[in-house]
N, C-alpha and C positions, 0 to 999 in steps of 0.2 A: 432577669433569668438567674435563676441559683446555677452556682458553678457543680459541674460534675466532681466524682468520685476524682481523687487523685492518688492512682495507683502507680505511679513509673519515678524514677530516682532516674534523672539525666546522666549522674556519675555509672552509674549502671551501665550506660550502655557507649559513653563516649567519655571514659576514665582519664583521656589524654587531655581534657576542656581544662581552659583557663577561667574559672569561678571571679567572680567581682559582686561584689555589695550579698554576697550569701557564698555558703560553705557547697552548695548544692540548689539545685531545682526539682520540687515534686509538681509534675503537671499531671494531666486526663489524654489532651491529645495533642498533636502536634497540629500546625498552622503556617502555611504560607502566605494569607492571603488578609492584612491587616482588616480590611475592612470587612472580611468576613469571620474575624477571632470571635472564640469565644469565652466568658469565665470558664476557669482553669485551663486553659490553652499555652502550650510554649510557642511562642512566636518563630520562626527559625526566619532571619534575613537573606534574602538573594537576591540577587543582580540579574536583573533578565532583562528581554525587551523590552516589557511594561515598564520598566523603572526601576530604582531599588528599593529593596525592603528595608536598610537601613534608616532608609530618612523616612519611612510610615513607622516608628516604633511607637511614635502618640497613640496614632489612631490604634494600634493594636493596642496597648496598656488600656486606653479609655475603655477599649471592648472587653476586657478584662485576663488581657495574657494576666498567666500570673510569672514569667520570665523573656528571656530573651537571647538567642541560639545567633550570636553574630561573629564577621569575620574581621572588626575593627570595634575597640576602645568606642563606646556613645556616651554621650550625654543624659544619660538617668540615673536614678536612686532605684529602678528598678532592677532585681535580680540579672544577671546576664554571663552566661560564659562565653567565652571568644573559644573557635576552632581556625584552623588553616583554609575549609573550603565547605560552607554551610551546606554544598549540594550535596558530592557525597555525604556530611553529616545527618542529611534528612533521610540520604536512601537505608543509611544503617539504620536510622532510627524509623522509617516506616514500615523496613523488613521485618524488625525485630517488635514490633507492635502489633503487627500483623502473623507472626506467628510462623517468619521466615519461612512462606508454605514451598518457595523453590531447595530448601533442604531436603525434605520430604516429600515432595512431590516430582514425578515425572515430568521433566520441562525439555522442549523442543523448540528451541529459537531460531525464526527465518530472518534473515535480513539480505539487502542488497540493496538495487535499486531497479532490477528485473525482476518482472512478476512475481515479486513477492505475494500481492494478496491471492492469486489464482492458486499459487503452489500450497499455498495455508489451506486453501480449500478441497485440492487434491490429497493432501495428506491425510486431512481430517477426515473425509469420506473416507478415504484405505484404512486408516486406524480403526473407524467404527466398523467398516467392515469384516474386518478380522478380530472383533470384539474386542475391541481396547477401547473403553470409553473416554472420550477425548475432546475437550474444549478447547476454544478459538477465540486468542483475545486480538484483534488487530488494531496496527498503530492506527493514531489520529493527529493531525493537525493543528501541533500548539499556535495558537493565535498570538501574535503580537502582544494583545491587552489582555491576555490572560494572567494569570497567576502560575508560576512554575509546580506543578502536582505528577504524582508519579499515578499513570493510568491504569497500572498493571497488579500489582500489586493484592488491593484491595480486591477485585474479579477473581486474582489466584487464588484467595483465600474461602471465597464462595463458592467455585469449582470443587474446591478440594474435598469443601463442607460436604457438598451434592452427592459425594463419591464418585467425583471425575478420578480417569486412574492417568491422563496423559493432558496436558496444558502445552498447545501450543502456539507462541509467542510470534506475532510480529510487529519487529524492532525494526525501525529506519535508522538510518547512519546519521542521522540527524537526531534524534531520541538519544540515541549511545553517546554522538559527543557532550550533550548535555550535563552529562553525569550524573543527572538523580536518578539512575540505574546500576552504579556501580557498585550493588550489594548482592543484587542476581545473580543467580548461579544458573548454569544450565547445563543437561547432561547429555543435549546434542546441539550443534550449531549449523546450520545449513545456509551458507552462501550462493543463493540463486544466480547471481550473477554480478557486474557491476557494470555500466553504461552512459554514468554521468560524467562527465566532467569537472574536474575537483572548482574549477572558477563557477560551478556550476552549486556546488556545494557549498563552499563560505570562500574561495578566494584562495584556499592556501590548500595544496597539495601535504603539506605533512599533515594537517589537522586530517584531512581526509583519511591520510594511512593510519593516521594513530584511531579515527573511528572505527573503523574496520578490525584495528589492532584491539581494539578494546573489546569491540565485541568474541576474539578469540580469546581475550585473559578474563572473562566470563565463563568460560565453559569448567565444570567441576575439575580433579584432579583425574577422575577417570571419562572425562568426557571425550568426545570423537565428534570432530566435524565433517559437514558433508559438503564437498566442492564440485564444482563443474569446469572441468580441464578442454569443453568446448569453447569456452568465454576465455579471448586471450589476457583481458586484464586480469579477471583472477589469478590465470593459470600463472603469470609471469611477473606478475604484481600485490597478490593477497591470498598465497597459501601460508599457511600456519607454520611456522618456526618450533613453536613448546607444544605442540599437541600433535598427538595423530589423526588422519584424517583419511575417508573413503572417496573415491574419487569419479566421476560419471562422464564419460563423453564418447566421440566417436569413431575413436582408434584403440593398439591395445596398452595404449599408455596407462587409460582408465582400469579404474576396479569394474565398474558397471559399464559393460558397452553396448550400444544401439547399432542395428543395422538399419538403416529406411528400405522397405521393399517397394511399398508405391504409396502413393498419394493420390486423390482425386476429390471430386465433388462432394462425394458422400463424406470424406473422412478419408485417414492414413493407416496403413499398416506397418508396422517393424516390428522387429526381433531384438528381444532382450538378451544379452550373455550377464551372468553372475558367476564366477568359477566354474563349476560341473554343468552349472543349471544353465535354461534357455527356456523363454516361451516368446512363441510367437503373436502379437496385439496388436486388437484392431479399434483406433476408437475415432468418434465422427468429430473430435474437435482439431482443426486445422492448427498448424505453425509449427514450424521446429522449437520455441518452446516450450509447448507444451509436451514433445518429447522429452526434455530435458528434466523437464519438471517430475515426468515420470522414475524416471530414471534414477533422480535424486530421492523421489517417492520411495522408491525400491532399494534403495542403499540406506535409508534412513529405516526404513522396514527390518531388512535385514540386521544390524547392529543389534536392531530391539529382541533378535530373534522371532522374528514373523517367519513364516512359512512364502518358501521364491511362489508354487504355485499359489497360494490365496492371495499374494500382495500384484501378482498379473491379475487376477480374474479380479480383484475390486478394479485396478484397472480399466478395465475393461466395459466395467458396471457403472463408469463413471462418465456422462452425457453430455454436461453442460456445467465449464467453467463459467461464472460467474464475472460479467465485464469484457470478454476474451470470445469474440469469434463468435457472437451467440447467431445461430441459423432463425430466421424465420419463414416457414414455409406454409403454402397455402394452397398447394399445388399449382402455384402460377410457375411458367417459362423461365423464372433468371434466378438468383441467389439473390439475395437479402440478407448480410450480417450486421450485429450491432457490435460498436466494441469500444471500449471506455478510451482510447488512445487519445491524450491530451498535448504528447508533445513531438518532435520531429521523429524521435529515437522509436515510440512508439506507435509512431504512425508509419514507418516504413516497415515496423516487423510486419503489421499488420498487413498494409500493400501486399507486399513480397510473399507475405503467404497465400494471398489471395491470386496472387496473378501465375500463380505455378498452376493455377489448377480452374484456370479463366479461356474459354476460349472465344467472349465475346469482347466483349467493352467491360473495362472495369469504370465504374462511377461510383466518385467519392464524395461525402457530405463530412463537409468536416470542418472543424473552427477552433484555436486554443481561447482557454479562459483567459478573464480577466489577469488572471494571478503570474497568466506565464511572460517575461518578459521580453522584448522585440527582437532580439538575437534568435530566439527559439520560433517566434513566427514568420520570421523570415523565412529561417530551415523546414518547416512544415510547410510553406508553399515551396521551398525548392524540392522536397519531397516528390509534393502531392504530383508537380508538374512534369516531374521526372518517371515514374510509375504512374500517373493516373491515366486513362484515356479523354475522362470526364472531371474535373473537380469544381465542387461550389462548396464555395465559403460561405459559413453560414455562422451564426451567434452562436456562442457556449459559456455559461456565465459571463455574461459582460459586465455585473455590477455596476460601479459606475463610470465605464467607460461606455464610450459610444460606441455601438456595432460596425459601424463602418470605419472607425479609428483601426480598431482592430485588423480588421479586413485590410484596411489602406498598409498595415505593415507586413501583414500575408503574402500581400500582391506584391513586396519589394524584393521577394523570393522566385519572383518570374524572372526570365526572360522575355516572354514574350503575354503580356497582365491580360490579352486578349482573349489568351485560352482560359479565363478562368470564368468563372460566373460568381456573382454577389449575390445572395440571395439573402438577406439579414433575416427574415423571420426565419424561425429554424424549421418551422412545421411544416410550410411554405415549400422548403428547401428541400423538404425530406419528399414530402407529396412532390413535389415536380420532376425529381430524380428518379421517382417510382415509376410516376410516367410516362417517363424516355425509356426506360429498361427494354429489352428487347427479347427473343429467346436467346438463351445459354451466354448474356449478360452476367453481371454482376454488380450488386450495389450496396455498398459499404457505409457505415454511418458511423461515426466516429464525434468521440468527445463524453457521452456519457456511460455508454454502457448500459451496466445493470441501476446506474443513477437514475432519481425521480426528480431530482429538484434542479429549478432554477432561478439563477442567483441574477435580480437586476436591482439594482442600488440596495438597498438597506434590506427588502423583501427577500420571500424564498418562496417561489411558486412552485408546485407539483406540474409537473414535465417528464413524461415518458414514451421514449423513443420509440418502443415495441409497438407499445398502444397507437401511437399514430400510425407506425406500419403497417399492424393489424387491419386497422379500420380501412387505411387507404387500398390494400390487398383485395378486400373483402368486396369492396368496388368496383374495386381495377375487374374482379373477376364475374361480381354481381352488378353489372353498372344499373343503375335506377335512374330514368332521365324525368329532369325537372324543367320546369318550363321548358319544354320543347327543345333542350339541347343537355348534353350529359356534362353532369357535374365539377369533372374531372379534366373535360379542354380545357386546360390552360393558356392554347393559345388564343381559344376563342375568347377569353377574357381577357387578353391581353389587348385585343384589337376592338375590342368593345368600350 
């Protein structure tokens, strides 16, 4: 492969580097990922869970680094300068590659560890409704065996191209402590909430404050964060010290405040206050929050100088969160919701929203993945057994665990494991739950959401929850009977 153009002088952009075997480095691009370098590439070393990029600096030279971005003295004759902390030294240098697009561009960053991706979605609907064109990059899941790369970035720089006029980010408290984000700038920060537990997080409560903290010493010098003063750890734990910030909740502590008028089947109504203004909103997606979410919607709005009435009526225009409560109806007698809730914290909003506005049997299908560990499936059957009337446990990415391993540490969350039903196929679980429903029931499905795939050993099968519902509704209501008995007895097959 002939090596690229080499246009960037390293001194240029990280003047403070300590040089060895050269005066300076001219590369093309930067490189975390030895095995995937290429000629003209600076290698930049890091420490991550995959391993270090130190001890691969061969395999990057053989692939043709023409230098080497490290945090210790190595063994080559190849070009290398040393920094203090190669991570942030790659965020500088991918920013500034990339054409720093959060200097110049309108950037909105969500983080927490509540509903962040639903609020990213209600946002972005309000912004384009009130004509602010506006992209949606959301976090993802660095793997283990990956290569440390910044996700964000490069996407900014394509929006920007496109003539997006608003980019809005979602950062996990996990991504931020990272540090190969510490070059971002952003000139709103919106704090959804927080809900995890810092042993939940890496073990150490300060590293947890300092992420949280970090993502506040991101915001520009005239930037404004957006908080929720109904969430007590925020309120009492992670507001901002050096910046100001608008604040959303249920009393008139808040800048933005919510009244609830009612609630029901169909959906909720309340009332917004913004200083003078007020309007009153009706939308069909259940939980408080999704209130919240609005709210904050509306306070991030406002800052931008949006209009109070057009930032309620997108509101309003707005149907169906994505993962969150989604309704499926077919005019059969009971509800049917899907909703992505993988862990105890989001399986009980979920519940709780559901049972304010239940007046038959609430029935739960629900299961944590593979990924979640046995403290948290515990608490999701002490959950489900607390608030459900019905619950079966059912698979949710099991990968390579066994479905009923899983289950076996669900049911450690009982009291009494009799109440519960095991139903490891998931589809199985979903159809059988459908067919106990009753009228003005309720039946809840939890674990994917708006998710298609599942995960069993090394595969990724397509699996959608909707889609089974659909079909099994469509029965339930059209029954069609085959050999002489309908398809749908499950107990007749039971006893067969």
């Amino acid at each position: 492969m002939d090596p690229a153009p080499l246009p960037y002088q390293l001194s240029n952009y990280l003047p403070g580097g300590r040089p060895f075997n050269t005066k300076d480095i001219t590369f093309a691009r930067i490189s975390t990922d030895a095995h995937n370098c290429q000629p003209g590439d600076l290698f930049i070393a890091i420490v991550s869970a995959s391993g270090d990029g130190h001890d691969q600096i061969d395999v990057a030279i053989n692939n043709g680094a023409v230098g080497i971005l490290a945090e210790r003295l190595l063994p080559t004759h190849t070009p290398m300068v040393l920094v203090q902390d190669t991570r942030t030294a790659y965020s500088r240098l991918n920013q500034a590659l990339h054409g720093n697009p959060t200097a110049s561009l309108a950037t909105i960053a969500v983080t927490g560890t509540t509903a962040t991706r639903s609020f990213t979605h209600l946002l972005s609907h309000v912004y384009n409704q009130c004509g602010i064109q506006t992209g949606v990059i959301a976090s993802s899941i660095q793997k283990p065996d990956e290569p440390v790369t910044d996700r964000y970035t490069g996407p900014m720089q394509n929006l920007q191209a496109s003539g997006c006029d608003t980019v809005i980010l979602e950062v996990s408290p996990e991504e931020l402590a990272s540090r190969i984000y510490d070059e971002l700038e952003f000139d709103r920060l919106v704090l959804t909430g927080v809900d995890k537990l810092a042993e939940e997080f890496d073990g150490s409560v300060t590293a947890y404050e300092n992420s949280i903290g970090r993502a506040y010493s991101l915001l520009k010098s005239d930037g404004v964060a957006v908080v929720n003063l109904a969430d007590p750890i925020t309120r009492f734990e992670f507001l901002p010290t050096q910046h100001p910030f608008l604040s959303v909740g249920n009393n008139d502590e808040a800048d933005v405040v919510v009244q609830l008028i009612e609630q029901g089947r169909s959906g909720q109504q309340f009332r917004i206050f913004a200083g003078d203004s007020s309007a009153e909103i009706f939308t069909p997606i259940l939980g408080h929050q999704h209130i919240y979410n609005c709210l904050q919607a509306v306070a991030t709005g406002l800052l931008d100088n949006l209009d109070f009435r057009q930032l309620c009526d997108a509101l309003e225009s707005y149907e169906h969160s994505p993962g969150h409560l989604t309704p499926i109806s077919h005019g059969q007698s009971f509800d049917v919701f899907l909703d992505r809730a993988d862990n105890a914290k989001q399986l009980s909003r979920a519940i709780r929203a559901l049972r304010q506005v239940t007046t038959g049997k609430l029935i739960v299908v629900y299961g944590p993945s593979a990924s979640q560990p046995k403290h948290v499936r515990v608490a999701m059957g002490q959950v489900a057994e607390k608030f459900a009337d019905v619950s079966i446990i059912t698979e949710n990415n099991p990968e390579y665990e066994n479905p009923l391993d899983i289950a076996h540490d669900v049911l450690d969350g009982y009291t009494r494991s009799a109440d519960a039903y095991v139903i490891p196929g998931r589809e199985r679980a979903i159809v059988w739950a459908l067919t106990q429903a009753e009228p003005d029931d309720t039946v809840l499905i939890c674990g994917k959401g708006d998710e298609t795939s599942h995960l069993m050993g090394s595969e990724v099968f397509y699996f959608d929850d909707a889609e089974i519902v659909n079909i099994c509704l469509d029965e339930i209501l059209n029954p069609v009977a085959k050999y002489g008995r309908d398809i749908l007895r499950i107990d007749d097959y039971r006893e067969s």
